[in-house]
C-alpha positions as CSV (number, residue, x, y, z in Angstrom):
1,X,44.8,21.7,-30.8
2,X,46.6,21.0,-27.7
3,X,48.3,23.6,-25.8
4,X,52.1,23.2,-26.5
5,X,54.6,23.5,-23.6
6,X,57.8,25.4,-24.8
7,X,60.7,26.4,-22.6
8,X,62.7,29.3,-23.4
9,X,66.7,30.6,-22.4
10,X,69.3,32.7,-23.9
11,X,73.1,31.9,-24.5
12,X,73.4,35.4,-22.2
13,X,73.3,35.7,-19.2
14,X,74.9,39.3,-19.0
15,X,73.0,42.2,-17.6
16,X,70.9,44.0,-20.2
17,X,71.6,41.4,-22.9
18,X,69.9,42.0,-26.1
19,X,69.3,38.8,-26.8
20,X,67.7,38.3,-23.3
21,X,65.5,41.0,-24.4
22,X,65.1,39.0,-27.5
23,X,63.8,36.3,-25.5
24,X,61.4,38.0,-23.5
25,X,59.7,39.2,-27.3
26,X,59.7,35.9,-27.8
27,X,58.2,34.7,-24.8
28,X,55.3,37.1,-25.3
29,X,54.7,36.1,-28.6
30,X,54.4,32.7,-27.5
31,X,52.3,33.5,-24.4
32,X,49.4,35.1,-26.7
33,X,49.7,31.5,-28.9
34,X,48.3,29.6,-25.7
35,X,51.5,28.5,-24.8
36,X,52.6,27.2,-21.5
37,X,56.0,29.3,-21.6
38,X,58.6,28.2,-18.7
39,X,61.5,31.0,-19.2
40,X,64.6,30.2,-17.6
41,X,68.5,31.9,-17.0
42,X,71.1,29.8,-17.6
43,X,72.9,32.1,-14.7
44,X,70.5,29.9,-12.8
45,X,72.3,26.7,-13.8
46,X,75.9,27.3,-13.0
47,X,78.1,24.3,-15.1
48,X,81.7,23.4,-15.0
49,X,83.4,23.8,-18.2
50,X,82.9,20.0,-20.1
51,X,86.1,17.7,-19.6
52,X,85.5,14.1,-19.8
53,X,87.5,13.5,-16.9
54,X,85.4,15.6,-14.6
55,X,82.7,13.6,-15.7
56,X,84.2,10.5,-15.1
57,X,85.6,11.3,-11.8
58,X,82.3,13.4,-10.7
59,X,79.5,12.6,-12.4
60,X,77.1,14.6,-14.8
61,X,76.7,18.2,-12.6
62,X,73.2,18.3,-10.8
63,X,72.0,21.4,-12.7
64,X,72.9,19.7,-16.3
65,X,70.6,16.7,-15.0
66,X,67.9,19.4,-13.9
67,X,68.3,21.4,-17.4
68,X,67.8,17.7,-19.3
69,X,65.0,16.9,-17.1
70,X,63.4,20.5,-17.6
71,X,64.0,20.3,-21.2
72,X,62.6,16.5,-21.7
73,X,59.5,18.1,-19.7
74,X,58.6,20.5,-22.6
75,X,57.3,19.8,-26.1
76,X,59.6,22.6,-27.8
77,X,61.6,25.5,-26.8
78,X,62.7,28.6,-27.9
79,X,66.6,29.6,-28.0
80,X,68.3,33.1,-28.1
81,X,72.1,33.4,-28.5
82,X,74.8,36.1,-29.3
83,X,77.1,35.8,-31.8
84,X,81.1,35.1,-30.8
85,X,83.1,35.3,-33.6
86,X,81.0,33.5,-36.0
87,X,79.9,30.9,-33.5
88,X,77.8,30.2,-30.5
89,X,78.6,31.6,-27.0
90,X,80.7,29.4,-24.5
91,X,77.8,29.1,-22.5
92,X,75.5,27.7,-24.9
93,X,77.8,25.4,-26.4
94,X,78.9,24.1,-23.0
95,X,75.2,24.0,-21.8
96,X,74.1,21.8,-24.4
97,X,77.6,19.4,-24.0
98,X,76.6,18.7,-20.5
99,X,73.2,18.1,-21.0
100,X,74.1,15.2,-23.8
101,X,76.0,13.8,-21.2
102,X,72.8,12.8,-18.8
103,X,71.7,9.6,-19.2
104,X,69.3,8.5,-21.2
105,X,67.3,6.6,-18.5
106,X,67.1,10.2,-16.3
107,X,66.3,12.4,-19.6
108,X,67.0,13.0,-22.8
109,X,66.6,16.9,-24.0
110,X,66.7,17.4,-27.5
111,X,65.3,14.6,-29.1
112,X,62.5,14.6,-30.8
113,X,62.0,18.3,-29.7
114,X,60.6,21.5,-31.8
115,X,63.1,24.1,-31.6
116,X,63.5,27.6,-32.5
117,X,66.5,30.0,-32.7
118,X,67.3,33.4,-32.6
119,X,69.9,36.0,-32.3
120,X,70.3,39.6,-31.9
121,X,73.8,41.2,-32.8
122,X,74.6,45.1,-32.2
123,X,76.0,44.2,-35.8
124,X,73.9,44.8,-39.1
125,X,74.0,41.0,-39.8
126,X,72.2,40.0,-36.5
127,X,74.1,36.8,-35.8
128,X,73.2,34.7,-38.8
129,X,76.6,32.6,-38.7
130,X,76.2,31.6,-35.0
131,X,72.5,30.4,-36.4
132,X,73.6,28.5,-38.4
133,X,76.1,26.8,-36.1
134,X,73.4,26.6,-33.5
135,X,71.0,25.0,-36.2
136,X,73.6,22.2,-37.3
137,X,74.0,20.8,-33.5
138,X,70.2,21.0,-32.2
139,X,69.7,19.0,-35.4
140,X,72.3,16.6,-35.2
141,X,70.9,16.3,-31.9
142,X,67.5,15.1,-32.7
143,X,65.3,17.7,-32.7
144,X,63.6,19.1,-35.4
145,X,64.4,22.7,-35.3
146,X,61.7,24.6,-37.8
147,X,62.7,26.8,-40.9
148,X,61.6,30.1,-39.6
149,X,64.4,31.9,-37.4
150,X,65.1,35.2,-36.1
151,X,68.3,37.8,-36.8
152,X,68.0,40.6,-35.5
153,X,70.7,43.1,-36.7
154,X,71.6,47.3,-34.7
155,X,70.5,44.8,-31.9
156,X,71.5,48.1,-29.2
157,X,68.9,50.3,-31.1
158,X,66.1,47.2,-32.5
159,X,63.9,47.4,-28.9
160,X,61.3,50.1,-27.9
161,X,60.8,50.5,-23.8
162,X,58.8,47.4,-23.7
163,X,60.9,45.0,-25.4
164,X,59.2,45.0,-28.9
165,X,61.4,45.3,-31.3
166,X,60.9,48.5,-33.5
167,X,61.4,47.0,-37.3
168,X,58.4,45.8,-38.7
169,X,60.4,43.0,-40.4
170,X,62.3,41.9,-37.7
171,X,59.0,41.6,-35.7
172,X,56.9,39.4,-38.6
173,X,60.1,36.8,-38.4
174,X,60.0,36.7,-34.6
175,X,55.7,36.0,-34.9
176,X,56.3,33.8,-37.9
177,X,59.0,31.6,-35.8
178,X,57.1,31.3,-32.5
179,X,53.0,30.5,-34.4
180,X,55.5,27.5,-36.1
181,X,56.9,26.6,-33.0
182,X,53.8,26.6,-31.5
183,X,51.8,24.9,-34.4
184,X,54.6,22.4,-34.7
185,X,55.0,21.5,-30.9
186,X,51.3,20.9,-30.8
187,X,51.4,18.9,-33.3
188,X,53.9,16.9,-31.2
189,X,51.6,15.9,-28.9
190,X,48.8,14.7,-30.8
């Protein structure tokens, strides 16, 4: 099987995020699959906020183009997001708008990509509205995103000092969605 590249981001960029820490399980998890893991901030990537007359005036930003290109590099990636009321962060959501926008000729990001999601929530339902939100756009974009997915719930309490998290069944979703990632994103590339 051939070693799957996957890049990885949260929809946080806030300091001491739990689903940053999410990510970095994740990215772990992944690692000891043989993955090539590229882990990125979006903090890294400042965007505008989308308006189609920016666009038109300006261009597609640099950073969306870099993102798109980074993305079209990888065979799969692995997404962490909080939940705001019931839906994805502004961030993400504004993250992916821009990097539809990059033409098709310089990259294109989510199609025909393996993608997994995830979300922690300091809330006992662990973000499984915004999941589903998040689920329905990656898809509608093209890629396939696999059945396993990760909710973490008491996100402020669910890590040891290490980043593990400390319920058994949390962690058995978190393996189970990164070996299909992996398998799946391997298969990819055959």
């Amino acid at each position: 099987m051939t070693t799957p590249k996957i890049l990885c981001f949260s929809g946080s960029t806030r300091s001491g995020s739990i689903n940053v820490r999410l990510l970095d399980s994740a990215v772990k998890e992944l690692s000891a699959l043989d993955c090539e893991v590229t882990r990125i901030s979006l903090e890294d990537y400042p965007l505008p906020i989308y308006n189609g007359d920016l666009e038109e005036k300006e261009g597609v930003p640099e950073n969306a183009v870099k993102l798109a290109k980074l993305m079209s590099e990888h065979d799969g990636y692995f997404v962490t997001c909080p939940e705001y009321n019931g839906s994805l962060t502004p961030l993400m959501k504004n993250t992916i708008d821009w990097m539809t926008r990059v033409p098709a000729e310089q990259a294109v990001p989510f199609k025909d990509k393996v993608g997994a999601i995830a979300a922690c929530s300091p809330g006992g339902m662990g973000g499984i509205a915004m999941l589903y939100h998040l689920r329905e756009i990656l898809v509608r974009l093209g890629s396939l995103i696999v059945s396993e997915q990760v909710a973490v719930g008491n996100g402020f309490d669910a890590f040891d000092d290490h980043d593990k998290l400390k319920d058994e069944r949390s962690s058995q979703f978190l393996t189970a969605t990164c070996k299909s990632l992996a398998t799946k994103a391997a298969l990819l590339k055959v």
